[in-house]
Each structure stands twice: as C-alpha cells, then as structure tokens.
Kinemage of the C-alpha trace (Angstrom):
@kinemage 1
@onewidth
@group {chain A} dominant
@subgroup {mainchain}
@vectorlist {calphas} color= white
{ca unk a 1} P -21.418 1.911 -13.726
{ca unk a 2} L -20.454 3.140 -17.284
{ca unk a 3} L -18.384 0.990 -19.711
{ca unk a 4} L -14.676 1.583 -18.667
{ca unk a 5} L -12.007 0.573 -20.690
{ca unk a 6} L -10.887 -3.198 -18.712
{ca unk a 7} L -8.985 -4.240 -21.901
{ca unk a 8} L -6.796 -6.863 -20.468
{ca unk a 9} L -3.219 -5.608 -19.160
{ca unk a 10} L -0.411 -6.581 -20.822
{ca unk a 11} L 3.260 -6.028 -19.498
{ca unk a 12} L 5.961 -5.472 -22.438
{ca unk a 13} L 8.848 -7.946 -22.338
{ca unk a 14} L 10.758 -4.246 -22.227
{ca unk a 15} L 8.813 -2.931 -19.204
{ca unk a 16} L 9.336 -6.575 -17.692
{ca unk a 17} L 12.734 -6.880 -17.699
{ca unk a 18} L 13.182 -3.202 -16.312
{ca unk a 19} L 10.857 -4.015 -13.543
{ca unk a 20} L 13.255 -7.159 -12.776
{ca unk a 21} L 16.102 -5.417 -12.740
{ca unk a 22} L 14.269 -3.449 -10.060
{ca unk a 23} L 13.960 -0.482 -11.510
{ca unk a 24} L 11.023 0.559 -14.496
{ca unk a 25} L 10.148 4.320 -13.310
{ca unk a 26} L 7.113 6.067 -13.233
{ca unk a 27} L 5.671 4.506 -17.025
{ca unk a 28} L 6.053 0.889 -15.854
{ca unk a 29} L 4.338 1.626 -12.242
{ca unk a 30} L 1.492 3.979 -14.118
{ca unk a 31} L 0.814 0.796 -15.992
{ca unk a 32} L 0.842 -1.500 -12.910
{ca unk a 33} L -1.537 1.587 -11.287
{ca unk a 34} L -3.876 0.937 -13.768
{ca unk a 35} L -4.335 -2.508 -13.729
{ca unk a 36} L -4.912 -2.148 -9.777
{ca unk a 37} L -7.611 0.328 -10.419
{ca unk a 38} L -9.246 -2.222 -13.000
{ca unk a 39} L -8.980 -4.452 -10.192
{ca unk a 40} L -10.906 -2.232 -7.814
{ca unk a 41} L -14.097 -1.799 -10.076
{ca unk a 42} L -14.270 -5.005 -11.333
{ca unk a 43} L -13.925 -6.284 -7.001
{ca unk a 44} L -16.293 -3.819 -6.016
{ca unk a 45} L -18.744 -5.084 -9.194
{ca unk a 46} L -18.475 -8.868 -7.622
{ca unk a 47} L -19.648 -7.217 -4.076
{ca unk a 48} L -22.625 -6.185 -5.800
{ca unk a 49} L -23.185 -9.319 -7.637
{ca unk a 50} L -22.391 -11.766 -5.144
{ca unk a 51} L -24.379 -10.259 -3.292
{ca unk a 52} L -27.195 -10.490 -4.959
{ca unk a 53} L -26.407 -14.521 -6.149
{ca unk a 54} L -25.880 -15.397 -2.272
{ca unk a 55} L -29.807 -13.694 -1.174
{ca unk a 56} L -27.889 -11.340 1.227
{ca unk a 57} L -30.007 -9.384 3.259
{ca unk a 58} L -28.019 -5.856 1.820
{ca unk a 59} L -28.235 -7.092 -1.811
{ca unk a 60} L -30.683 -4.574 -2.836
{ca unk a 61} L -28.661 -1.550 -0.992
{ca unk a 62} L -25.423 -3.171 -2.579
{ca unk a 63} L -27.172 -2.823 -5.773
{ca unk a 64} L -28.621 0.762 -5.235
{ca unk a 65} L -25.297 1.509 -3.664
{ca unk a 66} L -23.797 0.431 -6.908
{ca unk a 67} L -26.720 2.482 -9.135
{ca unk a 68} L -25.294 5.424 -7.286
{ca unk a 69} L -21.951 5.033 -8.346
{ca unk a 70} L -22.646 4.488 -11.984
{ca unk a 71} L -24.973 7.921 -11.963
{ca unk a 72} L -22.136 9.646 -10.617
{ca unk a 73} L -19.214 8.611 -12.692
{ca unk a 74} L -21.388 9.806 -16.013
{ca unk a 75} L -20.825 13.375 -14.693
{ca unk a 76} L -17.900 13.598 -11.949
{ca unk a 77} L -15.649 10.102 -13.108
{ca unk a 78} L -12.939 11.736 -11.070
{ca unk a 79} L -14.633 11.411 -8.189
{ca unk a 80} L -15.669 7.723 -8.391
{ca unk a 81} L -12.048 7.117 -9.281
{ca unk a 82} L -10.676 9.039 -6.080
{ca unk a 83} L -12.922 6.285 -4.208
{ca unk a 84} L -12.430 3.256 -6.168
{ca unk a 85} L -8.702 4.060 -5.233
{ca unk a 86} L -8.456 3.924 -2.173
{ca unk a 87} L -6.232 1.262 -0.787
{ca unk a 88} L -8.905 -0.153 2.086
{ca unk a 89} L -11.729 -0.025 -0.562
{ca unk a 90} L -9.478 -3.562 -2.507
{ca unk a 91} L -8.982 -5.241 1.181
{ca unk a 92} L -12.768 -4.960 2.138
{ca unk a 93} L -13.972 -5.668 -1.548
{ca unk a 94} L -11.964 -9.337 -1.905
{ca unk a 95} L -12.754 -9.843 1.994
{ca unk a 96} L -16.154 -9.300 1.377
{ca unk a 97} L -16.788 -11.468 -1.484
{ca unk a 98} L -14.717 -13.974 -0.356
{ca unk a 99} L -17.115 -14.222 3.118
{ca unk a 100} L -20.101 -13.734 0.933
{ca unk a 101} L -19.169 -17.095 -0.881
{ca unk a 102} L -18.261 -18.485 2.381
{ca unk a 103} L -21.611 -17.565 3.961
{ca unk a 104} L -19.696 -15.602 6.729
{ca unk a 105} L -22.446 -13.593 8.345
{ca unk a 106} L -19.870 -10.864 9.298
{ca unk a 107} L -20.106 -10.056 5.402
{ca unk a 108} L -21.573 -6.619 5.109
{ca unk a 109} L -21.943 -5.746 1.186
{ca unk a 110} L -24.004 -2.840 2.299
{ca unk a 111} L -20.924 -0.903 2.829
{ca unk a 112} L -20.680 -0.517 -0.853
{ca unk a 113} L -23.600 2.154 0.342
{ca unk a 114} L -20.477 3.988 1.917
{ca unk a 115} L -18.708 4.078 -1.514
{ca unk a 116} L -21.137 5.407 -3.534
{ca unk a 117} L -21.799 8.456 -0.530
{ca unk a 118} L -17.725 9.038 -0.223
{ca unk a 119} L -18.487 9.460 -4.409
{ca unk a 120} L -21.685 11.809 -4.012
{ca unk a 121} L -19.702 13.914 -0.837
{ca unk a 122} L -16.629 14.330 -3.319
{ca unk a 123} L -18.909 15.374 -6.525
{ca unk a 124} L -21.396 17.708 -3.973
{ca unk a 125} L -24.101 15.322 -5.639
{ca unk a 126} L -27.637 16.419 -4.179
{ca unk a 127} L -28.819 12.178 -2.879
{ca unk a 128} L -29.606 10.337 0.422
{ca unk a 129} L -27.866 7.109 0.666
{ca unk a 130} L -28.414 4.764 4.039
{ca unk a 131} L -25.216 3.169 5.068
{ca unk a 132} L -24.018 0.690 7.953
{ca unk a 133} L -22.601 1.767 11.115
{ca unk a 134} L -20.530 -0.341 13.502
{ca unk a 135} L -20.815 -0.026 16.883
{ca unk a 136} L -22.327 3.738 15.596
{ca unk a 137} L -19.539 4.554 13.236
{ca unk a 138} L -19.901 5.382 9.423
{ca unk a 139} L -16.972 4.836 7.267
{ca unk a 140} L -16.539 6.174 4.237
{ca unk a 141} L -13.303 5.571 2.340
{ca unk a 142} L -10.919 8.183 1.117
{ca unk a 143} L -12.892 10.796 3.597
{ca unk a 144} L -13.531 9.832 7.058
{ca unk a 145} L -15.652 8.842 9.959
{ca unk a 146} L -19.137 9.823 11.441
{ca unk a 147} L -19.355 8.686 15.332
{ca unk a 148} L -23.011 8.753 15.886
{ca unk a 149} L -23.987 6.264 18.677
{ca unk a 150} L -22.868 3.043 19.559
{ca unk a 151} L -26.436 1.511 19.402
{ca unk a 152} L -26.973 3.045 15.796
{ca unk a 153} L -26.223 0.350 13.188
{ca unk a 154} L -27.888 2.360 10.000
{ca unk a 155} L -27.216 5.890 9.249
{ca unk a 156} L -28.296 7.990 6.641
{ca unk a 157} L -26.018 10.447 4.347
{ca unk a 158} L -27.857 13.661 2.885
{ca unk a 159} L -25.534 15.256 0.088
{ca unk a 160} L -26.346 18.531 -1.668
{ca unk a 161} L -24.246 21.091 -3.440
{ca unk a 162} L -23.461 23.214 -0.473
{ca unk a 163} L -22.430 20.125 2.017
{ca unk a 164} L -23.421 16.795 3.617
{ca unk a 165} L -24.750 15.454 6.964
{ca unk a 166} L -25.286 11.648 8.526
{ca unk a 167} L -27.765 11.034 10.718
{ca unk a 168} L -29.392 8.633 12.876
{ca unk a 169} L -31.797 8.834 16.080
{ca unk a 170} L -32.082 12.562 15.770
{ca unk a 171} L -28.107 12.935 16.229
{ca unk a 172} L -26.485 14.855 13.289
{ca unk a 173} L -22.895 14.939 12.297
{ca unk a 174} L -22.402 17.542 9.850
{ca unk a 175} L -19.186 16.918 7.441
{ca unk a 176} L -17.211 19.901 7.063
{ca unk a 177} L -16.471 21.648 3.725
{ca unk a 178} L -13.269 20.895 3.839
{ca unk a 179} L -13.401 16.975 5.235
{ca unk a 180} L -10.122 16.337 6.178
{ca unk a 181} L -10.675 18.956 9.242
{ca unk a 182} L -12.353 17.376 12.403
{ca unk a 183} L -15.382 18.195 13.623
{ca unk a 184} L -18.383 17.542 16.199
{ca unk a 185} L -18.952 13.733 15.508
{ca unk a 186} L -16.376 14.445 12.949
{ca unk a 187} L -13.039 12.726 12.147
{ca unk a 188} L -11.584 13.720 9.069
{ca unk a 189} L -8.575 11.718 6.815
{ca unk a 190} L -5.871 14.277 6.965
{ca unk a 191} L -2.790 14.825 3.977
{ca unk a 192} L 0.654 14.998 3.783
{ca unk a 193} L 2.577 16.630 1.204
{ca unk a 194} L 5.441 17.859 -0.570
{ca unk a 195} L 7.460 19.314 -3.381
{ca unk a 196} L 10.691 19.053 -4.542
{ca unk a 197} L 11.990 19.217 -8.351
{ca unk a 198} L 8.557 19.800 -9.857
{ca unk a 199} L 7.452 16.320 -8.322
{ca unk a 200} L 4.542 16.753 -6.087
{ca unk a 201} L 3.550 14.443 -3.544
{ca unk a 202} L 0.484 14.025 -1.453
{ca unk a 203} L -0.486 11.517 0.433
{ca unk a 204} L -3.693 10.850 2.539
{ca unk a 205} L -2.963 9.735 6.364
{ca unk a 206} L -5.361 6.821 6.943
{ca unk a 207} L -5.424 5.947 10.595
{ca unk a 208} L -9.312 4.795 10.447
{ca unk a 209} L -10.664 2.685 8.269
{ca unk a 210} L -10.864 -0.956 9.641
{ca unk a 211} L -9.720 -2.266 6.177
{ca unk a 212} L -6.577 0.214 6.599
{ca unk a 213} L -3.961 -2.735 6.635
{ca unk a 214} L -5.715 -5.656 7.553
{ca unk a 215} L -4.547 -8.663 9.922
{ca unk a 216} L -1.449 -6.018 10.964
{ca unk a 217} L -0.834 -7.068 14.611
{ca unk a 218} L 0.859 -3.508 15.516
{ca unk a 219} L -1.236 -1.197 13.800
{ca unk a 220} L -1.608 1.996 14.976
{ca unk a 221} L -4.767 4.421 16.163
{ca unk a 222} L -5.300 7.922 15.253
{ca unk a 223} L -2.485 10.490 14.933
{ca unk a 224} L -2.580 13.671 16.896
{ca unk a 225} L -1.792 16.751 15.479
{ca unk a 226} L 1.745 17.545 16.599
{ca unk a 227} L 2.397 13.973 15.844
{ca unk a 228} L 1.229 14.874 12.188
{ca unk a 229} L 3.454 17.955 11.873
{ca unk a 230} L 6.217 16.106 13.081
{ca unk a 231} L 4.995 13.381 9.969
{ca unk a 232} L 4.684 16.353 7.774
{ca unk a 233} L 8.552 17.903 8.361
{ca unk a 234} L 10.027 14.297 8.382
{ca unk a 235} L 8.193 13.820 4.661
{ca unk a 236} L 9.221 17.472 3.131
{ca unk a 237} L 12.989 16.387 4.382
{ca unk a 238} L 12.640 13.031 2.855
{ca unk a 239} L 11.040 13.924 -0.117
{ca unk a 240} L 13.742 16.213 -1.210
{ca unk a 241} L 16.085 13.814 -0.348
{ca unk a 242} L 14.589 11.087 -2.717
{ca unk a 243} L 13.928 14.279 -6.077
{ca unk a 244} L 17.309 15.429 -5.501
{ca unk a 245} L 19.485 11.726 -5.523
{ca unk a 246} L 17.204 9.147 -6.539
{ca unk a 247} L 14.736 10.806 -8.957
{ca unk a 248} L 13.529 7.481 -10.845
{ca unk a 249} L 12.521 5.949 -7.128
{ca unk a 250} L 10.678 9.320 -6.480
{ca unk a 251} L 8.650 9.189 -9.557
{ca unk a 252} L 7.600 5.876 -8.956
{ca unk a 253} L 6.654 6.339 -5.393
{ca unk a 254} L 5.048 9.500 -6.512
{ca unk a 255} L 2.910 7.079 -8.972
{ca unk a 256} L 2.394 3.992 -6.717
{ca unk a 257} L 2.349 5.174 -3.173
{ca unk a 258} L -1.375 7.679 -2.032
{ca unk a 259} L -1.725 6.299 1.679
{ca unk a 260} L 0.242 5.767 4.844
{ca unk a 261} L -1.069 4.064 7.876
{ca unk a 262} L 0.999 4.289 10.916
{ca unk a 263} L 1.593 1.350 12.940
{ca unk a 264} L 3.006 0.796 16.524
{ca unk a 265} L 6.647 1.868 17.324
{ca unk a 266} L 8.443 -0.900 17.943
{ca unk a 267} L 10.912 -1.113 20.705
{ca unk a 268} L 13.753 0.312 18.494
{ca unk a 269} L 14.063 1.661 14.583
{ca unk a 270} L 11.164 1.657 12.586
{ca unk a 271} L 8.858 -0.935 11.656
{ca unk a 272} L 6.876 -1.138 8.325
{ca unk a 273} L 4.683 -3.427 6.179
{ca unk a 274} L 2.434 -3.216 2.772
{ca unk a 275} L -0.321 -5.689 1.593
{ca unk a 276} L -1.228 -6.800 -1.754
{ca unk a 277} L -4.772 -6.542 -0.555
{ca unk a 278} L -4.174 -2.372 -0.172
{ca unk a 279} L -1.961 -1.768 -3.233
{ca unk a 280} L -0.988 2.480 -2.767
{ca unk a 281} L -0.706 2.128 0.950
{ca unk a 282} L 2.234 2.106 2.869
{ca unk a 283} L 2.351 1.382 6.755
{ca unk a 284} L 4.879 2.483 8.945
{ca unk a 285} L 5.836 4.026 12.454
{ca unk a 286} L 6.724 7.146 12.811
{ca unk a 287} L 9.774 7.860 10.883
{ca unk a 288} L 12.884 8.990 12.797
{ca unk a 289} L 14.217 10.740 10.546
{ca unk a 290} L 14.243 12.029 6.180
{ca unk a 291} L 17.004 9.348 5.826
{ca unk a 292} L 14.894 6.196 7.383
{ca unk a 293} L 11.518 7.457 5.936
{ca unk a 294} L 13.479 7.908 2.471
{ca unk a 295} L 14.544 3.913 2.038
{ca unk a 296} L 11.047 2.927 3.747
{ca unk a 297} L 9.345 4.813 0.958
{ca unk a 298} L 11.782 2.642 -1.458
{ca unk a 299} L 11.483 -0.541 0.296
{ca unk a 300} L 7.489 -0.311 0.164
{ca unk a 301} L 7.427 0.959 -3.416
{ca unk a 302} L 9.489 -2.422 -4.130
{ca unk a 303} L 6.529 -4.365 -2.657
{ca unk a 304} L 3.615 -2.327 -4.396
{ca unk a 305} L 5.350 -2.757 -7.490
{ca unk a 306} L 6.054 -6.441 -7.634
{ca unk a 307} L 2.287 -7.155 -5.576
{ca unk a 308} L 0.957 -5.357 -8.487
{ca unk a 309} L 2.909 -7.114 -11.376
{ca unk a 310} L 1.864 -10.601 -9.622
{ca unk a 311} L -1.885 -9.584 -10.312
{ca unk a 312} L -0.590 -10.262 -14.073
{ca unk a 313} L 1.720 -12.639 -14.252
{ca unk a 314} L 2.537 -15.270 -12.032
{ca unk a 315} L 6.129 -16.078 -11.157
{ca unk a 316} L 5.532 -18.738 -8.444
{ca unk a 317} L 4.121 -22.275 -8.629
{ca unk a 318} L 1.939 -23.215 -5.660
{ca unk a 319} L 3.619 -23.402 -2.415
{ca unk a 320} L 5.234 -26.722 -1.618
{ca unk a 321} L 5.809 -26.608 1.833
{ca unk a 322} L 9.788 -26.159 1.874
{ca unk a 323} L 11.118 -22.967 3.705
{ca unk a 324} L 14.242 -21.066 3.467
{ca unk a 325} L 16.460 -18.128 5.002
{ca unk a 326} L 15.957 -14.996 4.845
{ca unk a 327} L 19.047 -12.004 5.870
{ca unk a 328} L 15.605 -9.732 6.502
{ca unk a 329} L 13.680 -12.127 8.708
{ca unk a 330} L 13.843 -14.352 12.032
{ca unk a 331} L 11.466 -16.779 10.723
{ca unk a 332} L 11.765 -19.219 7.591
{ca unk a 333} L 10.150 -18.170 4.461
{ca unk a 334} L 8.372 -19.589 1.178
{ca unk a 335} L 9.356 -19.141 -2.433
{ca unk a 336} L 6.331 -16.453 -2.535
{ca unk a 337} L 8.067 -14.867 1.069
{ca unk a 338} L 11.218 -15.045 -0.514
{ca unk a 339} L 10.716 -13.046 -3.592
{ca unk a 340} L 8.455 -10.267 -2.147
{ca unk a 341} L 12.536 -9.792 0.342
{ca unk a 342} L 14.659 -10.149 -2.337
{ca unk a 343} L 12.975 -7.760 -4.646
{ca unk a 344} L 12.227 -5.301 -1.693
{ca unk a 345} L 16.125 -5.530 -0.699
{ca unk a 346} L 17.049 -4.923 -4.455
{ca unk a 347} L 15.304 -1.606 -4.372
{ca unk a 348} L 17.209 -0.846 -0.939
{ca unk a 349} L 20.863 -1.892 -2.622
{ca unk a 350} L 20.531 0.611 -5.292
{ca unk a 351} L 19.442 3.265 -2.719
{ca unk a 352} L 22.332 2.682 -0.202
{ca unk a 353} L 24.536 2.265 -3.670
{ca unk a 354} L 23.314 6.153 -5.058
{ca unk a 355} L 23.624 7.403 -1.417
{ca unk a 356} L 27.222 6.541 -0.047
{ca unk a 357} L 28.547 8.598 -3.118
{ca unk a 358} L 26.692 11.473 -1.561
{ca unk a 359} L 27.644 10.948 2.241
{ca unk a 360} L 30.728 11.515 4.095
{ca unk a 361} L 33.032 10.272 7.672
{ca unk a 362} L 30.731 7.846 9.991
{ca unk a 363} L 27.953 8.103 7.891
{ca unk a 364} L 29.893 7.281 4.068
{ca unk a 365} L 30.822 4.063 6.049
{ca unk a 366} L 27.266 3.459 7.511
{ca unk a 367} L 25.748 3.641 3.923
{ca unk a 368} L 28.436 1.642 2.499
{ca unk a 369} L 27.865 -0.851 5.010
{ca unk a 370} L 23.740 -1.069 4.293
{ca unk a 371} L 24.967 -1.550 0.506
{ca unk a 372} L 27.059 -3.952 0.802
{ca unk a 373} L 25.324 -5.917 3.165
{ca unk a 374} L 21.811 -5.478 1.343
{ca unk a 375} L 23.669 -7.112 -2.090
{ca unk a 376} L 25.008 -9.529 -0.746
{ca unk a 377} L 21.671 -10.676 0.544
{ca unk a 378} L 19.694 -10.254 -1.780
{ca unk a 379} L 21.938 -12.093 -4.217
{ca unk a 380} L 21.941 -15.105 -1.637
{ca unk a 381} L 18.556 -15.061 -1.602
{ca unk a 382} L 17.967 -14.509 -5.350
{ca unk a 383} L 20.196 -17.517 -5.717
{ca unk a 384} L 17.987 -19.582 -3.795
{ca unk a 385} L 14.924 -18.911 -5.598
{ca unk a 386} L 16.708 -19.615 -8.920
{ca unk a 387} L 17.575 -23.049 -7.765
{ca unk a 388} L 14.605 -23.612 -5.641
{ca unk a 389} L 12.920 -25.114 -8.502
{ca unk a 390} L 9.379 -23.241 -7.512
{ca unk a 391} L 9.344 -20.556 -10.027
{ca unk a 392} L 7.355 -20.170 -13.348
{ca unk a 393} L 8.822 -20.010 -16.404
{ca unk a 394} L 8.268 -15.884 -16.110
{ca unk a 395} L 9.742 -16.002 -12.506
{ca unk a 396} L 12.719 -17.769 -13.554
{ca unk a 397} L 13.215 -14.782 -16.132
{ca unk a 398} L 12.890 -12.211 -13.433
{ca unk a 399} L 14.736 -13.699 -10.866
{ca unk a 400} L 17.529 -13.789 -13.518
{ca unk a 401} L 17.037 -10.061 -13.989
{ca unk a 402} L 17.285 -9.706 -10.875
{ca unk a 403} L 21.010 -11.967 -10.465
{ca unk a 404} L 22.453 -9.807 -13.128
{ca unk a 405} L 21.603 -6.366 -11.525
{ca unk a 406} L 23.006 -7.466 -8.404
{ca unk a 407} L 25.980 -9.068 -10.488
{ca unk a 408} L 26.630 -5.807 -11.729
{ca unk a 409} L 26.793 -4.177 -8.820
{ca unk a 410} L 28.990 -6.981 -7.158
{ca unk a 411} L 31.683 -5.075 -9.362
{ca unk a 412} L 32.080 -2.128 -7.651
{ca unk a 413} L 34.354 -1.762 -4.899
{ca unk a 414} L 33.181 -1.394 -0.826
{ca unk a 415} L 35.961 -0.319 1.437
{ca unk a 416} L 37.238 -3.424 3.315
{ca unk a 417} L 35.675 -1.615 7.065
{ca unk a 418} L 32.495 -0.934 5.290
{ca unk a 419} L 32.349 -4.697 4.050
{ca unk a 420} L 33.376 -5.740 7.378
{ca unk a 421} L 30.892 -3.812 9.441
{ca unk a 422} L 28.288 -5.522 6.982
{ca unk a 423} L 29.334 -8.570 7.064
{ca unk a 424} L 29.505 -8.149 10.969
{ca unk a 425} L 25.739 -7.639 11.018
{ca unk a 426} L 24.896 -10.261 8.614
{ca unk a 427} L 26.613 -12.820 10.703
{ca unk a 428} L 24.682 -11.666 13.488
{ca unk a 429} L 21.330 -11.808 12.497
{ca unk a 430} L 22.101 -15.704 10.924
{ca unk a 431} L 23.497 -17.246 14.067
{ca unk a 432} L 20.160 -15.597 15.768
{ca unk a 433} L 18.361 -16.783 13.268
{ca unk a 434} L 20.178 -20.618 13.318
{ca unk a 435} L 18.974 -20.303 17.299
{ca unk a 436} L 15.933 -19.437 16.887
{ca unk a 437} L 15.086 -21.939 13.984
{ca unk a 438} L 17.424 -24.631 13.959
C-alpha cells in the first residue's frame, strides 16, 4: 500500500486532561479516530507479513490480497479507508496474527483477499480476487455476505465498473448496485441514519460478520426489516435528543461511533457492550426507547474513547490479581475493569446531570435519581483506583481528572427523594452483590 502518514500519535496534555474530565468533543475523539485507523493498516500489514514469516499456506493470496489494496488506494484512497475502518476488520486482523504466531490452524490470512474485493466493489475496480468461504459464505467487511454452498470453501469475486459477482461451482451471486439491499444469495449491511442540528449521523447495521463483536455470549443474528424501521425511528428520536441537549456528546459519537451490532434482549432493559478489539462499534439490544438508546450511545462513546486513548498511553500497571466492587457489576473487577466503569459512568453522570434540568413530575425525579446515583459511584469507584496503587503515573493524572469533575458536580444540589430513590437502588444492587460474592 502507498506511504501513509503513521507519524506517531501524540495526545496534548490539553486534550488529555479534557478527555479525563470525560469530556474532549469531537477534536480530541477525531484524533483518537485516527490513531485507530493507523492501527488498522499497520494490523492488517502484520496479516500479510506474518503470514508470509510463518509459511502459511494463504501467504501468497495474503500478499496479492494486500497488492490489491495498495493499487487501489493510489486512485480511490477513500475506498480502502471505508474498509480499513471497519470495526470487525481490527478484531480479525489482531486475532489473526496473534493465531498465526501461535500456529493456530484456524488462522485464515487469506481473508485479507476479502478486504482488498470489499475495496475493488466500493471503487467499481475492473479485478478478480479468490477469497475464502466458510461453510459457503463470503464475507466481505463494510458490505456483506455471499451464501454460495456449504461445501464451497473458495469463491471468486469479478469486479468491473458496472457491478460485481462471486462465484463458485457454477452458482453465481450477483451483488446489487446498491449493496446494502438483499438479494438472491445476497445479504446486504444495511444503514441507519439521522439529522438533527446540521449533525449527520449514519451508521452501518452489522449483524454478519463473525468478527462483529467477538467472544459476546448474547449476540444477536440478522435484523428483519420491521425490526430495522423500528431501529431507524428509535435513532431519529434519539438523535435529536442528544443535538438538541447534549451537543458535545453528539459530536463525539458522531466522530467515534460507525457500527451497531445488536445483541440478545435480555430478560428486562437493555443490554450493551463495546470491545477495544472493534473500536467504532457499538452493540446493543434493541433500544426501548430515544431516552435509553440516547445514554447507551453515551455510555459506549465513553468506552471507545478511553479503549482508544489506552492504544497510546497506558494508565494501568499489569494486573495483580486483587479485585474490587463495582455499583455497575455483580462480579468483582480489576484495576483495568474498574476504569473502563468509572469512566463509562462519568459520561452517564453528566448526561443524567444536562437532562433532569430538561425533564419534569415522575420523570425530573427519575433523572435526578440516575444522576445522583451514577456520581456517587463513579466517585467511589474513582476513589478506589486512586488508592489502589495499580495506576501509571499518566493514570494517576486521569483518574484525578476524573475525582475533580465528579467533585464538582458533588456541589450541586439533588432533591432529598431523588437522592433517596438513588441511594435506594445503590443499596440494592451492593447487598446482591455482597451475596453473590462474599
């Protein structure tokens, strides 16, 4: 691939400490962005090479796979980026390498051959590429899948400028012109989006790549459509919520966020996870409403943002065994564990904080409840990692950041049923928690 500009990333001590205080906005998670996408070419580069040091049997398609890429960045970078992107293409990059060292024969660098075709199928770039299928399926990142057999284990995809086809034992799946449509053999990645304030927001729905959200015991299969119009309406609602009240947290989740994968309802509420292995994704059930998809969209930004910093500076020291509480778990936590919570929860103060000012009745109480509850946990929990003596000298610094934030707002007044009803549920989930752990 061409020479692109993988000048090491710096963070500013300014752009630090507004990250700390949980906040930073849309420059400080642009910068974070990039670094993540320097990550991605330099992971899908060690595929390719590691590859080749190892004598895999697919080092020469990795390689051509790889050739492929390079030719089209020169003329269509834009879409080699759009790939490169992708949240799954990280996961099954560092997965793969990391087998490929391990001499795991489930390693399968040849599905860097599926990169470079997503790449040609974006740019209409006239090539044949030969990719792996599993169990007869093609998958190829950012666009789709191709279910061609189950016996079929190599497919090949012929681009040109007016479309592309795979095929394999005389069975042809064409893709349509518009790929996130399903078709015969066909299923397409579809999109969500919205607009509110002049910030736009799209996001693809990935609900089939196998590196989606990896070792997620809930995840979820493929949407139907009236389940993604009900996605869709739940999205505008929340969208506007989050341009309208809390326009910094939309401009960063605008920067950060391009993927959701749903997951598994759970038995009440809504569950939902993020990986530092699939930085941009965001996995979740099916929101119940623009309120609950709103904070999710905060909560997970929280992650993506701090996963992304720790890529550039580290703020733990290696694990030491010890474990602690956690007001957002029912099982113990490490130091790493810990700080992933407290910075999550830090994001979901300030949104409960900007949102009781707007509510009213039942539901002024309810959100004064959620802050005041949220604070007060993760300022227990901030203490603990600020005394658990398992921080770097950076960490300690942010964790502080992070104390005085939550100092600040430890000023402002809840009313006493509010601060009741929260403390109500903390108390709750800590004797469960005591009787479940000890």
């Amino acid at each position: 691939m061409k020479a692109i500009d993988l000048r090491e990333h710096r963070i500013p001590v300014k752009v630090f400490s507004e990250l700390a205080r949980g906040g930073g906005g849309a420059p400080a998670v642009g910068r974070l962005s990039a670094a993540q996408y320097s990550k991605h070419v330099l992971l899908v580069r060690g595929v390719m090479e590691t590859a080749r040091a190892s004598g895999h049997a697919e080092a020469a398609a990795a390689r051509r796979a790889y050739d492929l890429l390079a030719t089209v960045q020169r003329r269509h970078p834009g879409a080699v980026d759009t790939v490169l992107r992708h949240s799954s293409v990280g996961a099954w990059a560092r997965r793969t390498i990391r087998m490929l060292h391990a001499g795991d024969t489930r390693a399968a660098p040849g599905q860097l051959s599926a990169l470079a075709a997503a790449a040609a199928i974006h740019s209409r770039t006239a090539c044949d590429v030969d990719v792996p299928a599993v169990e007869g399926v093609v998958t190829l990142p950012s666009l789709g899948q191709a279910v061609l057999s189950p016996a079929v284990s190599w497919a090949t995809v012929e681009c040109a400028a007016e479309g592309a086809e795979v095929t394999a034992d005389r069975t042809v799946v064409r893709v349509p012109g518009d790929p996130r449509l399903d078709a015969p053999g066909w299923r397409g990645l579809r999109s969500l989006s919205a607009e509110a304030g002049g910030i736009p927001l799209r996001l693809v729905v990935d609900d089939l790549d196998p590196y989606r959200m990896p070792e997620t015991a809930n995840i979820g299969g493929r949407l139907g459509g009236a389940e993604i119009e009900r996605w869709q309406s739940t999205l505008r609602a929340a969208w506007d919520l989050l341009v309208r009240h809390h326009r910094t947290v939309a401009e960063e989740v605008s920067t950060a966020i391009t993927v959701l994968t749903p997951l598994v309802a759970p038995p009440r509420g809504l569950a939902s996870s993020s990986s530092r292995e699939t930085f941009g994704c965001v996995a979740l059930s099916a929101p119940p409403d623009a309120s609950s998809l709103a904070v999710t969209l905060t909560h997970e930004t929280q992650h993506a943002k701090l996963s992304a910093l720790l890529d550039l500076v580290p703020l733990t020291l290696p694990d030491d065994g010890a474990r602690h509480y956690a007001p957002w778990r029912d099982d113990p936590r490490p130091v790493p564990g810990l700080l992933q919570g407290a910075y999550a929860f830090l994001g979901v103060t300030g949104f409960w904080r900007r949102q009781r000012a707007l509510e009213s009745g039942e539901t002024a109480l309810r959100a004064s409840a959620e802050f005041f509850r949220w604070r007060e946990a993760s300022r227990l929990v901030t203490g603990t990692l600020l005394g658990s003596g398992r921080l770097t000298p950076a960490g300690e610094s942010f964790a502080a950041g992070m104390a005085r934030r939550l100092d600040d707002w430890a000023l402002e007044s809840v009313p006493a049923r509010a601060r009741a009803l929260g403390r109500e549920r903390a108390d709750e989930h800590r004797a469960r928690w005591l009787e479940r752990n000890g």
